[in-house]
mmCIF file as gemmi writes it, N, C-alpha and C atoms, coordinates in Angstrom:
data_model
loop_
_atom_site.group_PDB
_atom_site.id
_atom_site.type_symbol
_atom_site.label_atom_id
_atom_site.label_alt_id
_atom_site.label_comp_id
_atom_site.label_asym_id
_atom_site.label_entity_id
_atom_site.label_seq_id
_atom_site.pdbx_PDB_ins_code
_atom_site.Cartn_x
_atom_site.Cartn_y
_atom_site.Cartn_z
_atom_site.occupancy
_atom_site.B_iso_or_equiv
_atom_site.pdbx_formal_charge
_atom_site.auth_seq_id
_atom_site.auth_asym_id
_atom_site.pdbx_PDB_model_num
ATOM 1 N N . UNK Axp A 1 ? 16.336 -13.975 2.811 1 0 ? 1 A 1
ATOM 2 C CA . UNK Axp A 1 ? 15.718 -12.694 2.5 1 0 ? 1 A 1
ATOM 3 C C . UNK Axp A 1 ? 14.288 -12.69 3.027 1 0 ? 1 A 1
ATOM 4 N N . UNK Axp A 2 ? 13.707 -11.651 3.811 1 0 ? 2 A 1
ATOM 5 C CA . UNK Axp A 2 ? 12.62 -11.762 4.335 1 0 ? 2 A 1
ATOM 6 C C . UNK Axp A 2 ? 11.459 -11.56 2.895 1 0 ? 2 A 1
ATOM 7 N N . UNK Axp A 3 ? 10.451 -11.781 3.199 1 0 ? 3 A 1
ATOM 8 C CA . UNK Axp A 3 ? 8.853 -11.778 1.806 1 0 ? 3 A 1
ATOM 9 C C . UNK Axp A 3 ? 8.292 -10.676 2.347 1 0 ? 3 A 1
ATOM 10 N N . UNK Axp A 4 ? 7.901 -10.267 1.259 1 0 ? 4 A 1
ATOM 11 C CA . UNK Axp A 4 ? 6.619 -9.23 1.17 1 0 ? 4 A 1
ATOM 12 C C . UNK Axp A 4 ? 5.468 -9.66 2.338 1 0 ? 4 A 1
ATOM 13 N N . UNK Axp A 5 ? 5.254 -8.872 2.879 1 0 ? 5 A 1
ATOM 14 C CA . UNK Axp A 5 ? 3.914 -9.277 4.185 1 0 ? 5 A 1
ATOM 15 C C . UNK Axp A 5 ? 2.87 -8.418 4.755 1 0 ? 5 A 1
ATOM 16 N N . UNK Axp A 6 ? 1.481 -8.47 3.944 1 0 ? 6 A 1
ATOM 17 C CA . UNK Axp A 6 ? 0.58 -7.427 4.126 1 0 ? 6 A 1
ATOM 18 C C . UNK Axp A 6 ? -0.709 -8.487 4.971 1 0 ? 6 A 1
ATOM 19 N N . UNK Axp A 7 ? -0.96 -7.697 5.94 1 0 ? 7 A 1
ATOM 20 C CA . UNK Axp A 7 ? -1.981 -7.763 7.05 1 0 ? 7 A 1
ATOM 21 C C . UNK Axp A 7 ? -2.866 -6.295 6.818 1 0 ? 7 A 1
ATOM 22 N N . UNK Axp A 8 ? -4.363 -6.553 6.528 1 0 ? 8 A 1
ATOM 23 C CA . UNK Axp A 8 ? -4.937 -5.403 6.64 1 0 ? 8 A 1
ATOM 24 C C . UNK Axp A 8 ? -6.543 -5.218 6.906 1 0 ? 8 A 1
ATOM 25 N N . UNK Axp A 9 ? -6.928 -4.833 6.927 1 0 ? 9 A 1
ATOM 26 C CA . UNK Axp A 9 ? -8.778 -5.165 7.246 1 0 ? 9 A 1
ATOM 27 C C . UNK Axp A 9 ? -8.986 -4.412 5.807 1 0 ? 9 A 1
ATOM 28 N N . UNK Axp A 10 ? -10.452 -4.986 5.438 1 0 ? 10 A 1
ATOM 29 C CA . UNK Axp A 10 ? -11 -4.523 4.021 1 0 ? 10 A 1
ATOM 30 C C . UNK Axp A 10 ? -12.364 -3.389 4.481 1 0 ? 10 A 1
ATOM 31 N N . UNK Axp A 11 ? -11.845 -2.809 4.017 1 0 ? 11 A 1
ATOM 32 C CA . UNK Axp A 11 ? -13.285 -1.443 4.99 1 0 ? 11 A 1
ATOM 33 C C . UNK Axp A 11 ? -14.448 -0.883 3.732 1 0 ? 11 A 1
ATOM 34 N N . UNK Axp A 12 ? -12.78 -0.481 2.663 1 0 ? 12 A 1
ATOM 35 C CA . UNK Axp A 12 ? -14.207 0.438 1.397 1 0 ? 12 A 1
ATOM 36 C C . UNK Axp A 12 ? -14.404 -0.065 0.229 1 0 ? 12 A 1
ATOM 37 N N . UNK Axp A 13 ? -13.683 -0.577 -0.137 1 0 ? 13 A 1
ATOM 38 C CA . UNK Axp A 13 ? -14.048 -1.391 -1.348 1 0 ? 13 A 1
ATOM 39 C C . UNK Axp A 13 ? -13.047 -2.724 -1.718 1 0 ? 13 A 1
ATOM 40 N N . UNK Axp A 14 ? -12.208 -2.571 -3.144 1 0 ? 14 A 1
ATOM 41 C CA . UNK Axp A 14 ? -11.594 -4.109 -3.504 1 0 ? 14 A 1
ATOM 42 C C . UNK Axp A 14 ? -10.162 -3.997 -2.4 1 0 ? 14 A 1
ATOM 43 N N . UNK Axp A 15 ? -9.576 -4.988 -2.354 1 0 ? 15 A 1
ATOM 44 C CA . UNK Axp A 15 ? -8.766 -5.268 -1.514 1 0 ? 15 A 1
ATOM 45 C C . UNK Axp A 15 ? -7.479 -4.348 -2.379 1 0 ? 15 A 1
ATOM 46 N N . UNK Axp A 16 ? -7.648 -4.37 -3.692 1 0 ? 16 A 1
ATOM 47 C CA . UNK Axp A 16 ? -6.712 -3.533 -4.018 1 0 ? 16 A 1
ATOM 48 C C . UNK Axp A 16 ? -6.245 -1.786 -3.587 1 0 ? 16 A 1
ATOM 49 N N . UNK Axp A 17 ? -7.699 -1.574 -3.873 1 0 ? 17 A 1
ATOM 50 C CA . UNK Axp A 17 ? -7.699 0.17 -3.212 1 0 ? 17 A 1
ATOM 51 C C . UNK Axp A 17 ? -7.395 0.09 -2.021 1 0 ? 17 A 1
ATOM 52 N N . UNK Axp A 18 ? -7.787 -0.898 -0.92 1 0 ? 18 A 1
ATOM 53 C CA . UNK Axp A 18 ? -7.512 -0.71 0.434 1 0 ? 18 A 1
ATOM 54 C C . UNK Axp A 18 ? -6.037 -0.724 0.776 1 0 ? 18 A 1
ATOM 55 N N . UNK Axp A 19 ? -5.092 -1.51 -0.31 1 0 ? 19 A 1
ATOM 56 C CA . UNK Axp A 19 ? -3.898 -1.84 0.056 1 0 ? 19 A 1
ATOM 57 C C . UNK Axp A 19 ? -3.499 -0.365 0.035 1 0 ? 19 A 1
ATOM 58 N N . UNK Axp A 20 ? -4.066 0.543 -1.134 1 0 ? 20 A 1
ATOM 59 C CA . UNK Axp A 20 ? -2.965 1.544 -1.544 1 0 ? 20 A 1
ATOM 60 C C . UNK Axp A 20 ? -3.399 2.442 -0.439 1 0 ? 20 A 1
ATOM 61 N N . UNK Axp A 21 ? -4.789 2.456 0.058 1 0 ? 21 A 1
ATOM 62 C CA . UNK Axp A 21 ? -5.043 3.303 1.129 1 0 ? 21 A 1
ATOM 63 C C . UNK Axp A 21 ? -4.062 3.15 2.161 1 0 ? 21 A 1
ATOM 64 N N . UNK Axp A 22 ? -3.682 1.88 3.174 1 0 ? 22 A 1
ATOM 65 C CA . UNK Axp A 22 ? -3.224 1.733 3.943 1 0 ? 22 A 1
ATOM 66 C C . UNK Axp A 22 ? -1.9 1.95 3.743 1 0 ? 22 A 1
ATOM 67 N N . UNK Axp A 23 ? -1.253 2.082 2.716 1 0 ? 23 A 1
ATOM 68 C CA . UNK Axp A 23 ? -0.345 2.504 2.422 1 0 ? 23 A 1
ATOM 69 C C . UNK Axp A 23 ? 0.1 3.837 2.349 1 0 ? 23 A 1
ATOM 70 N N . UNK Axp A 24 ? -0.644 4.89 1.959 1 0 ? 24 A 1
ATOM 71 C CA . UNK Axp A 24 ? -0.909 6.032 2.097 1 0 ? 24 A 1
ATOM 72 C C . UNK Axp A 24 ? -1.095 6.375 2.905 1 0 ? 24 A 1
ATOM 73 N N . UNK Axp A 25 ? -1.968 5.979 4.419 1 0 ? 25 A 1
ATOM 74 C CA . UNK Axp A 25 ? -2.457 6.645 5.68 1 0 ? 25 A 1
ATOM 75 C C . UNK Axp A 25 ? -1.092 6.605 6.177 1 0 ? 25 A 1
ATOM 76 N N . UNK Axp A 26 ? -0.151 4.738 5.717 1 0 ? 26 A 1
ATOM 77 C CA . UNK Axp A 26 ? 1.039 4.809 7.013 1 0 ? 26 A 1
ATOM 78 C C . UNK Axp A 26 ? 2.143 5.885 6.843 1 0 ? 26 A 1
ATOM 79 N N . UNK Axp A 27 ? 2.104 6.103 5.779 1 0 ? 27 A 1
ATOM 80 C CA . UNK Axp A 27 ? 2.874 7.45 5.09 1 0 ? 27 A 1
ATOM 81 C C . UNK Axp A 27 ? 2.715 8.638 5.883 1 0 ? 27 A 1
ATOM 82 N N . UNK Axp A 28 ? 1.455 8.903 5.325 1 0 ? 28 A 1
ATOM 83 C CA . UNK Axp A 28 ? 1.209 10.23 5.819 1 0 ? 28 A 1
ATOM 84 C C . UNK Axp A 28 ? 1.049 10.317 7.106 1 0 ? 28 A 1
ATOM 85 N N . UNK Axp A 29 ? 1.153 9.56 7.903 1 0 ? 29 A 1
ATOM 86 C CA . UNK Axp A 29 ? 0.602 9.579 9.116 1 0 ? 29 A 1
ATOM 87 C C . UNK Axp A 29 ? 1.843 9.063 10.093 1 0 ? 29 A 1
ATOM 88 N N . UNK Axp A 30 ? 3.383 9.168 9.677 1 0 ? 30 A 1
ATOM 89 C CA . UNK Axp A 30 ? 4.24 8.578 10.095 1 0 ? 30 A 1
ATOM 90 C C . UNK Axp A 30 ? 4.642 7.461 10.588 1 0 ? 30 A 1
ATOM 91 N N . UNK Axp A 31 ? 3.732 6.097 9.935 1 0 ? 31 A 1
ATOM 92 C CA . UNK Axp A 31 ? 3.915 4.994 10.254 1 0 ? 31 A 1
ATOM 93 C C . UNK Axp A 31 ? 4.672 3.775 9.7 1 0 ? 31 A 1
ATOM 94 N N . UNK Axp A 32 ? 5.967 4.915 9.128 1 0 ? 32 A 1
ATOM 95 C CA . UNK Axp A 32 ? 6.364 3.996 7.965 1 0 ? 32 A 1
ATOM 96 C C . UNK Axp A 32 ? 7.928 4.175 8.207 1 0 ? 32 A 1
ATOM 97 N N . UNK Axp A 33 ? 8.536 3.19 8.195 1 0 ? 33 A 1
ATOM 98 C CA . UNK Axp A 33 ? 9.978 3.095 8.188 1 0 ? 33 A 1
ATOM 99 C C . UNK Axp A 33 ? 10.984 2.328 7.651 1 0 ? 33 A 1
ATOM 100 N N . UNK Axp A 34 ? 11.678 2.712 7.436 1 0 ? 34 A 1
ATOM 101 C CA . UNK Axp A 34 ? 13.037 1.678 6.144 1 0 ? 34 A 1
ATOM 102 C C . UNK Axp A 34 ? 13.863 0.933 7.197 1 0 ? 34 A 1
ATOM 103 N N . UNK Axp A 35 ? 14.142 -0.148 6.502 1 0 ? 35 A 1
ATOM 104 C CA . UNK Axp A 35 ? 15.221 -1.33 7.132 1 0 ? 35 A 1
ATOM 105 C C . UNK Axp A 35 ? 15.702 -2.014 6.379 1 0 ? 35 A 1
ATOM 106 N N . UNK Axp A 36 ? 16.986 -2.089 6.262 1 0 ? 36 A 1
ATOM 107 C CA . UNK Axp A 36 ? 17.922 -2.772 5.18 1 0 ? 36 A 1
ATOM 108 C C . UNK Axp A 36 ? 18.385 -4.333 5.564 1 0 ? 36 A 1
ATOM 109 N N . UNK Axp A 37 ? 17.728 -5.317 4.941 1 0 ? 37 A 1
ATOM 110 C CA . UNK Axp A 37 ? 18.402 -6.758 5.249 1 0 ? 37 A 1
ATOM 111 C C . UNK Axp A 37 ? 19.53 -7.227 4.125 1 0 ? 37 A 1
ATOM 112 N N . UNK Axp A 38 ? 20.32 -7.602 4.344 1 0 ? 38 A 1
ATOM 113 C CA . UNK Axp A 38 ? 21.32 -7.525 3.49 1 0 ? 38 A 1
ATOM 114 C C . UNK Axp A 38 ? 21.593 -6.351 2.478 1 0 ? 38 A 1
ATOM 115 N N . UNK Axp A 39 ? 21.319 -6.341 1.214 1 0 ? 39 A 1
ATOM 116 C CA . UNK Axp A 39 ? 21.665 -4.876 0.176 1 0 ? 39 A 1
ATOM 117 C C . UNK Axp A 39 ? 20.483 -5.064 -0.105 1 0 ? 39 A 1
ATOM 118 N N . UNK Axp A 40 ? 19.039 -4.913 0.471 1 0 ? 40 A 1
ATOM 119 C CA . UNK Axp A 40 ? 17.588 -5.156 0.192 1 0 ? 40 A 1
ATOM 120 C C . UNK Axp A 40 ? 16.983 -3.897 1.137 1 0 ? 40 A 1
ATOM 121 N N . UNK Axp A 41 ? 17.145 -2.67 0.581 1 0 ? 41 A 1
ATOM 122 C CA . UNK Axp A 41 ? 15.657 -1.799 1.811 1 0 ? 41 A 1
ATOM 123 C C . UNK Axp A 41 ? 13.983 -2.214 1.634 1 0 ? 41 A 1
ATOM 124 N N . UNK Axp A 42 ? 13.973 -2.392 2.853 1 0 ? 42 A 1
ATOM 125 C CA . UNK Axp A 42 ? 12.424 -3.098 2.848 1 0 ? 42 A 1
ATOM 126 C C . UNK Axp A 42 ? 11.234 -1.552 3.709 1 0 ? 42 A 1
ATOM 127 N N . UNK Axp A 43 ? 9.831 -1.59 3.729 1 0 ? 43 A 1
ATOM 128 C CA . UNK Axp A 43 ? 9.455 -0.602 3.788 1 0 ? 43 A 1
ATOM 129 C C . UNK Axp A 43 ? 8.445 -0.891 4.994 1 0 ? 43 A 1
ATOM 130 N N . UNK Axp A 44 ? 8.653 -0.872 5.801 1 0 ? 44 A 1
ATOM 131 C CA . UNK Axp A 44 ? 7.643 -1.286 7.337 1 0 ? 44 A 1
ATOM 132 C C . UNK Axp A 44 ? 6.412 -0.255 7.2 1 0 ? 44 A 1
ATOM 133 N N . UNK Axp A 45 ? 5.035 -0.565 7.125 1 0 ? 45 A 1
ATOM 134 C CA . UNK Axp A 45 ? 4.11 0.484 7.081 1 0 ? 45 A 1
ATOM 135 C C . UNK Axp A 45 ? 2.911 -0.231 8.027 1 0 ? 45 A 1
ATOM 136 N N . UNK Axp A 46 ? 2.372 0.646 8.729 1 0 ? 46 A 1
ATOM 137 C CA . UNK Axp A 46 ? 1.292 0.812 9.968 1 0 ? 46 A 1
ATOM 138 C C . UNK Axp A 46 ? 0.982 1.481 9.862 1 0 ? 46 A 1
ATOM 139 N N . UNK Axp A 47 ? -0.442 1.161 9.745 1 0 ? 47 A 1
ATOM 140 C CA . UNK Axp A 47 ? -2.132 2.264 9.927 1 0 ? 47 A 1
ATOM 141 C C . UNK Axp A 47 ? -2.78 1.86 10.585 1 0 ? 47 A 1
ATOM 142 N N . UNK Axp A 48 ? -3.629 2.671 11.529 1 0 ? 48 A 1
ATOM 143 C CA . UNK Axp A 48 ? -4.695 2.612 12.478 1 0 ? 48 A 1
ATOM 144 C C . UNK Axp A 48 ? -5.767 3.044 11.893 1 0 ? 48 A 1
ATOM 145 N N . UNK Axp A 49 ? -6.616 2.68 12.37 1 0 ? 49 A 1
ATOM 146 C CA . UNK Axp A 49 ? -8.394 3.167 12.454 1 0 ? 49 A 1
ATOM 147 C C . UNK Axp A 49 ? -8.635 4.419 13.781 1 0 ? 49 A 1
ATOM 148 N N . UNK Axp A 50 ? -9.619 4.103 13.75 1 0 ? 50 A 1
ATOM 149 C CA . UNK Axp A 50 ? -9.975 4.87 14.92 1 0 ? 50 A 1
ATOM 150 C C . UNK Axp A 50 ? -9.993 4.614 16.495 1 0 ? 50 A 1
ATOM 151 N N . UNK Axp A 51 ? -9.861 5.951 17.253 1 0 ? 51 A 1
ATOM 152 C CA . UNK Axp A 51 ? -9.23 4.655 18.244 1 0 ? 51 A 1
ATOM 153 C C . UNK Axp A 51 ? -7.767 3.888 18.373 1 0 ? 51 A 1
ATOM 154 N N . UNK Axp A 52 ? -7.896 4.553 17.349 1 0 ? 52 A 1
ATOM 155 C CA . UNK Axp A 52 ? -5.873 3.519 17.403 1 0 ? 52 A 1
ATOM 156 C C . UNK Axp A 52 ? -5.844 2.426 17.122 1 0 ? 52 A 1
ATOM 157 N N . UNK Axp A 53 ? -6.753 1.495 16.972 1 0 ? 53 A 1
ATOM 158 C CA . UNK Axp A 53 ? -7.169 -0.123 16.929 1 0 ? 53 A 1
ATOM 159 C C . UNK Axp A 53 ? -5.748 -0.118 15.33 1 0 ? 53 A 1
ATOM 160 N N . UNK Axp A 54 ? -5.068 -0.77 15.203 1 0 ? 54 A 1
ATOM 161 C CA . UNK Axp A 54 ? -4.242 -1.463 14.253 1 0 ? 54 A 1
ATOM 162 C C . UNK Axp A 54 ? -5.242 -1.808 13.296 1 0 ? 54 A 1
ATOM 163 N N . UNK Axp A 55 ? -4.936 -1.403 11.757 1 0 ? 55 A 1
ATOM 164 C CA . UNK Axp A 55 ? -5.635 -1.782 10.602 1 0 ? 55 A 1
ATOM 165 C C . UNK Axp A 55 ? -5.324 -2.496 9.239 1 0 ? 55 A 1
ATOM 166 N N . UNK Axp A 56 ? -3.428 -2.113 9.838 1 0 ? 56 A 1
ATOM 167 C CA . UNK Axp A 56 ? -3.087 -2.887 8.383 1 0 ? 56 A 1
ATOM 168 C C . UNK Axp A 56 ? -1.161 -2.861 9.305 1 0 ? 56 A 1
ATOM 169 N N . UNK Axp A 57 ? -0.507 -3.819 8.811 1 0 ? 57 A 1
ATOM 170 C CA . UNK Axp A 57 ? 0.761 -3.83 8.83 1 0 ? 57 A 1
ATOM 171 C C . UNK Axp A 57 ? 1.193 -4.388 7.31 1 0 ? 57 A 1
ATOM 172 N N . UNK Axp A 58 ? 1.83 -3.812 6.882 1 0 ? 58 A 1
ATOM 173 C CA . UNK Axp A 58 ? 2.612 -3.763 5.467 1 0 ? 58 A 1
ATOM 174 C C . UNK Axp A 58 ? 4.271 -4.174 5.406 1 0 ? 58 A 1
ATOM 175 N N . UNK Axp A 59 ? 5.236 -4.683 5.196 1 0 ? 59 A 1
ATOM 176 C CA . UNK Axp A 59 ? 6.177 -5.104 5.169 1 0 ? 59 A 1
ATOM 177 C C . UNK Axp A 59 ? 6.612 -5.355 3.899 1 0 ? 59 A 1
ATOM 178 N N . UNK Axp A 60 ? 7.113 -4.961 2.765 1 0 ? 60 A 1
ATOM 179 C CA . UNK Axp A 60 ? 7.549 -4.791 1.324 1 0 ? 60 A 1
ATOM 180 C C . UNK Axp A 60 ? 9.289 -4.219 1.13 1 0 ? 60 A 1
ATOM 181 N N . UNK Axp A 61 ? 9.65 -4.531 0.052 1 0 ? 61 A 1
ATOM 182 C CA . UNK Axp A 61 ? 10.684 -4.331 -0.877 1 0 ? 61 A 1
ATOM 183 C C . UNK Axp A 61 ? 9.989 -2.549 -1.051 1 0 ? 61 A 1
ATOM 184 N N . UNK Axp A 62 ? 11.291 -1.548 -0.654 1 0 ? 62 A 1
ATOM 185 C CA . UNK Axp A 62 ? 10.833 -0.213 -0.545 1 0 ? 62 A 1
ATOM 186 C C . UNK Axp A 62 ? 10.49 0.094 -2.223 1 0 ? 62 A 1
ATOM 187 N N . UNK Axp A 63 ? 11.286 -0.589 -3.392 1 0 ? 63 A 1
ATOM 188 C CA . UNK Axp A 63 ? 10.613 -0.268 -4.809 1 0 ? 63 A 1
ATOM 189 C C . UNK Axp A 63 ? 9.619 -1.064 -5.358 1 0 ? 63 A 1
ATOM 190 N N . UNK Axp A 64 ? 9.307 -1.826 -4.584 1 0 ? 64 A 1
ATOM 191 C CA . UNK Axp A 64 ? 7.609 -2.123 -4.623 1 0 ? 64 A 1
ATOM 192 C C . UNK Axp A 64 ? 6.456 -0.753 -4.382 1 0 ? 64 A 1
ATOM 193 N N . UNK Axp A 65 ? 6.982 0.291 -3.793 1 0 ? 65 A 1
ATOM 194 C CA . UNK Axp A 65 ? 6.261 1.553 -3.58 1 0 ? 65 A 1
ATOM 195 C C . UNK Axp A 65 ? 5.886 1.916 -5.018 1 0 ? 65 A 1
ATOM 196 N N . UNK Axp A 66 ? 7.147 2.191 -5.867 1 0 ? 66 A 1
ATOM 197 C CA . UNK Axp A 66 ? 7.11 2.628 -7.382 1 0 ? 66 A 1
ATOM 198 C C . UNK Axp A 66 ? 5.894 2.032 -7.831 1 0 ? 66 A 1
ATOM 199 N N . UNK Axp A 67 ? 5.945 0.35 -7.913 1 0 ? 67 A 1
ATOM 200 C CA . UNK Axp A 67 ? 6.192 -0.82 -8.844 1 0 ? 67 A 1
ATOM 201 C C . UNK Axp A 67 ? 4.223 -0.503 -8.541 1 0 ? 67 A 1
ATOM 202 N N . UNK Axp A 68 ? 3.509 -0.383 -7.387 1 0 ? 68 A 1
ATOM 203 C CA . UNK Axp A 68 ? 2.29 -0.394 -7.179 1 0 ? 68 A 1
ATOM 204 C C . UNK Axp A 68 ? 1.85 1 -7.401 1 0 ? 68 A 1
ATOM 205 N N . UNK Axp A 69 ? 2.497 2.074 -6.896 1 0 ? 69 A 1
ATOM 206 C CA . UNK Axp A 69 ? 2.189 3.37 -8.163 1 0 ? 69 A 1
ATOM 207 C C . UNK Axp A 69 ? 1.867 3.329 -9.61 1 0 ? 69 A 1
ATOM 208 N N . UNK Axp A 70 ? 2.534 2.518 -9.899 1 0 ? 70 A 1
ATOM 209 C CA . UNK Axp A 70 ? 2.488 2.438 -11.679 1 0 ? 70 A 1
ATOM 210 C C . UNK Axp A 70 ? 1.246 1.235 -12.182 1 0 ? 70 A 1
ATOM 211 N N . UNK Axp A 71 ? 1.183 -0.014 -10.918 1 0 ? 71 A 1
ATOM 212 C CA . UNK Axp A 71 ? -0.229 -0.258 -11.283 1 0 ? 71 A 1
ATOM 213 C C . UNK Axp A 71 ? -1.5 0.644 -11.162 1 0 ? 71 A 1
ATOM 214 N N . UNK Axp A 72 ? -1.41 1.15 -10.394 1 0 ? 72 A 1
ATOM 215 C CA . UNK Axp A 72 ? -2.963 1.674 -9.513 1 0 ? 72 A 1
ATOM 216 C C . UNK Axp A 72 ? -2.766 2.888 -10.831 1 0 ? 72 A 1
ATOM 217 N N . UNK Axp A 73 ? -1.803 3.581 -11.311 1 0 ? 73 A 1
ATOM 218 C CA . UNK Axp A 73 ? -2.359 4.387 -12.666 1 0 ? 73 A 1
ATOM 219 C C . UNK Axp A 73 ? -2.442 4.073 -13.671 1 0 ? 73 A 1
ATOM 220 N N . UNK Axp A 74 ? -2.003 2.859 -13.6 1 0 ? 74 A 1
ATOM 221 C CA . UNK Axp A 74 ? -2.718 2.162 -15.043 1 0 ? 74 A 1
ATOM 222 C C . UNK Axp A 74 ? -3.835 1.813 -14.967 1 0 ? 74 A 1
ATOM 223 N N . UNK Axp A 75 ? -4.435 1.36 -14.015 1 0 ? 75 A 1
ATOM 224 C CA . UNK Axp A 75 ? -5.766 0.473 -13.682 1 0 ? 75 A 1
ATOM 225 C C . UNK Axp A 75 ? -6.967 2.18 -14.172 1 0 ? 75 A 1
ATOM 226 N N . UNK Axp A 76 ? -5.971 2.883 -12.962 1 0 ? 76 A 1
ATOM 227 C CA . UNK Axp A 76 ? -6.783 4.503 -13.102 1 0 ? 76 A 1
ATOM 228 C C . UNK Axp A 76 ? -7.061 4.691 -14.6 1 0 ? 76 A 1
ATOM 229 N N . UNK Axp A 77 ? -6.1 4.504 -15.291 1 0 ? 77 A 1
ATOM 230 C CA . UNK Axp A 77 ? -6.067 5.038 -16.708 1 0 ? 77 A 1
ATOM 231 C C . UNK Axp A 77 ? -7.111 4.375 -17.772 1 0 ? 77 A 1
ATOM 232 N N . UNK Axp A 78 ? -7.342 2.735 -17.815 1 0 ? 78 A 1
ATOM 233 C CA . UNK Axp A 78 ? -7.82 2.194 -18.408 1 0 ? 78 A 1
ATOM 234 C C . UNK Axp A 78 ? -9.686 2.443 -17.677 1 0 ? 78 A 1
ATOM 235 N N . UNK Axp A 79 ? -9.663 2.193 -16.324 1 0 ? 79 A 1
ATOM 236 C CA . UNK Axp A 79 ? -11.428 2.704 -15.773 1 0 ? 79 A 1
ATOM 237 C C . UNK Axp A 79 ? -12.01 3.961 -16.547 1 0 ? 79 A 1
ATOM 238 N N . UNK Axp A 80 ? -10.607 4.976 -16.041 1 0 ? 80 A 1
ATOM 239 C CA . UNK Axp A 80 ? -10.998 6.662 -17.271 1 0 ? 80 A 1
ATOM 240 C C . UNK Axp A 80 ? -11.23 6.499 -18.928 1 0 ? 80 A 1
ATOM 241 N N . UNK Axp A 81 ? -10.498 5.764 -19.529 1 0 ? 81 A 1
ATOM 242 C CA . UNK Axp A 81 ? -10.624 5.721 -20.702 1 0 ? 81 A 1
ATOM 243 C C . UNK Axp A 81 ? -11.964 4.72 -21.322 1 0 ? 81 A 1
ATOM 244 N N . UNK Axp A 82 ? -12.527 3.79 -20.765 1 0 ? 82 A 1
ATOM 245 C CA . UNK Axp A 82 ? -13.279 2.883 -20.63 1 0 ? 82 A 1
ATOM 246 C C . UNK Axp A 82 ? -14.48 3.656 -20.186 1 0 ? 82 A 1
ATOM 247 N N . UNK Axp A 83 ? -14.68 4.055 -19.298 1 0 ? 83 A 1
ATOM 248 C CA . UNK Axp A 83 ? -16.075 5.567 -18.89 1 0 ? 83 A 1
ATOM 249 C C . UNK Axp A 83 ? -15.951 6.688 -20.382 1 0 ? 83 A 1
ATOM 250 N N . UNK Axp A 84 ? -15.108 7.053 -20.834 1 0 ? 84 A 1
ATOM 251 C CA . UNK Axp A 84 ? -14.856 7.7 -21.985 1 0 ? 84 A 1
ATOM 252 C C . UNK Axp A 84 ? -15.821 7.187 -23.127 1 0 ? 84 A 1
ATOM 253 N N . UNK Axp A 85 ? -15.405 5.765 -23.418 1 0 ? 85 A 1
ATOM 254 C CA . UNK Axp A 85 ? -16.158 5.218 -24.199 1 0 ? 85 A 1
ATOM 255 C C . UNK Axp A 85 ? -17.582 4.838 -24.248 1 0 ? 85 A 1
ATOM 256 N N . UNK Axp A 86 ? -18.201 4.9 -22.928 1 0 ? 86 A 1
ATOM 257 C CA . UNK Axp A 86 ? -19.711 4.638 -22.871 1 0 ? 86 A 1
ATOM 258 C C . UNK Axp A 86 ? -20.532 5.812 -22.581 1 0 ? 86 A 1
């Protein structure tokens, strides 16, 4: 079974936001495509910078998409609620 495999440059802040960025640009930006290895769809994602220069290659389990949605709004949720309190 092939592994999870993220290549990416760190531009705006923690390596976490950048992942979800680059994840998002390859999306929106049609750089993203499904491939099934055995009964496993995996999720090929590529983003560029400017220039075209290559910025991130992404290679994941396609419900790893979910699985990091549901972190990044929790993380969201607890920063909001935590600013709430001070």
């Amino acid at each position: 079974m092939k592994k999870t495999y993220a290549v990416f440059s760190k531009q705006l802040g923690s390596q976490g936001a950048d992942f979800v960025r680059h994840i998002r640009n390859g999306i929106a930006h049609g750089h993203a495509s499904l491939y099934t290895v055995g009964s496993n769809t995996f999720i090929e994602i590529r983003d560029y910078g400017r220039g075209g220069t290559p910025s991130a290659f992404i290679a994941m389990p396609a419900a790893f998409i979910s699985d990091t949605l549901d972190i990044y709004r929790r993380i969201e949720q607890e920063v909001s609620s935590k600013g709430a309190e001070e």
